[in-house]
C-alpha angles and dihedrals in degrees: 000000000000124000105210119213087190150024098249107173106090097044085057095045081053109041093043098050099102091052075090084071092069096039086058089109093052095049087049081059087056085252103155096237095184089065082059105042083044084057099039092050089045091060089039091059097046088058090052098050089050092051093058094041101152089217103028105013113127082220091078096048107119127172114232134185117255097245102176095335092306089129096134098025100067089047090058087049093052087050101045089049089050098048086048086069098036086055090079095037137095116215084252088071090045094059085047104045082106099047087042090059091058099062103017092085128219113355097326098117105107080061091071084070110096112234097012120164119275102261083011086181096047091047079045088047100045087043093048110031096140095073097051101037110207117336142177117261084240086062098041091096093033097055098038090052101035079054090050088049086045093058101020086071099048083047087053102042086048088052092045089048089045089065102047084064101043088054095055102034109032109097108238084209144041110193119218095191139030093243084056091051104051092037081060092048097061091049104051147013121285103245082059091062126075089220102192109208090220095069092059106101121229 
């Protein structure tokens, strides 16, 4: 069972829609297109979803130095600290965390989260300690976000490289039929196409 960071739904209905564009040909041929974008967003969202997976997602894999055989400790503790702040965010924020931080001023980004926590950075800081060591109470702001901001863009690079390779990889079509599947065929290129071996004919 997934355990989803995000509501990504409408981000994918919104960042697909021109893939109509390219199935133009197939609507002129009285094809309904919007069974396949439906189907194609659908798959485009699951891989998504997978992909920020709180417990498995590839999103929340940090490296972390091996400090006294806390290897994987201190990678579940850079990833707990980070899902603690996504907790109160949408995936809009999560597409502005760096615009935020232009005009938010000094330290002042996570704010810009609606219902956090009264003395959010102090409440990061005490849960997460282990990452921070002993601070002032004056660092306290700068450090925790200057750590979110440490880990949120390598999030963000992994999730804009992960489309990438969604948008070139993912099959737009997954033939039933082999009439589907050669008419396809004719229409796009193959690596478009899910072409199941089982609807070739001997």
């Amino acid at each position: 069972m997934l355990r989803n960071v995000f509501d990504l739904m409408e981000f994918v209905s919104k960042y697909t829609k021109d893939l109509l564009d390219e199935f133009e040909e197939l609507e002129e041929d009285g094809v309904d297109v919007y069974q396949y974008l439906n189907d194609y967003q659908a798959k485009y969202q699951a891989k998504l979803e997978e992909f920020f997976d709180s417990e498995y997602g590839e999103a929340f894999e940090f490296n972390a130095s091996d400090i006294f055989g806390l290897k994987d400790e201190v990678k579940k503790s850079k990833k707990d600290f980070l899902l603690d702040i996504y907790n109160y965010a949408s995936f809009e924020d999560f597409q502005k965390f760096n615009d935020y931080k232009k005009v938010a001023g000094f330290n002042n980004v996570l704010n810009y989260l609606s219902h956090i926590p009264h003395d959010f950075h102090i409440e990061l800081y005490e849960n997460h300690q282990k990452l921070f060591g002993d601070l002032r109470f004056s660092e306290i702001e700068g450090e925790v976000e200057k750590l979110f901001f440490e880990l949120h863009d390598k999030v963000y690079s992994k999730f804009e490289n992960k489309l990438i390779s969604l948008d070139n990889e993912l099959p737009y079509f997954y033939p039933q039929d082999e009439k589907e599947l050669v008419y396809l065929l004719s229409k796009f290129e193959s690596n478009r196409v899910c072409e199941n071996p089982f609807l070739r004919k001997k």
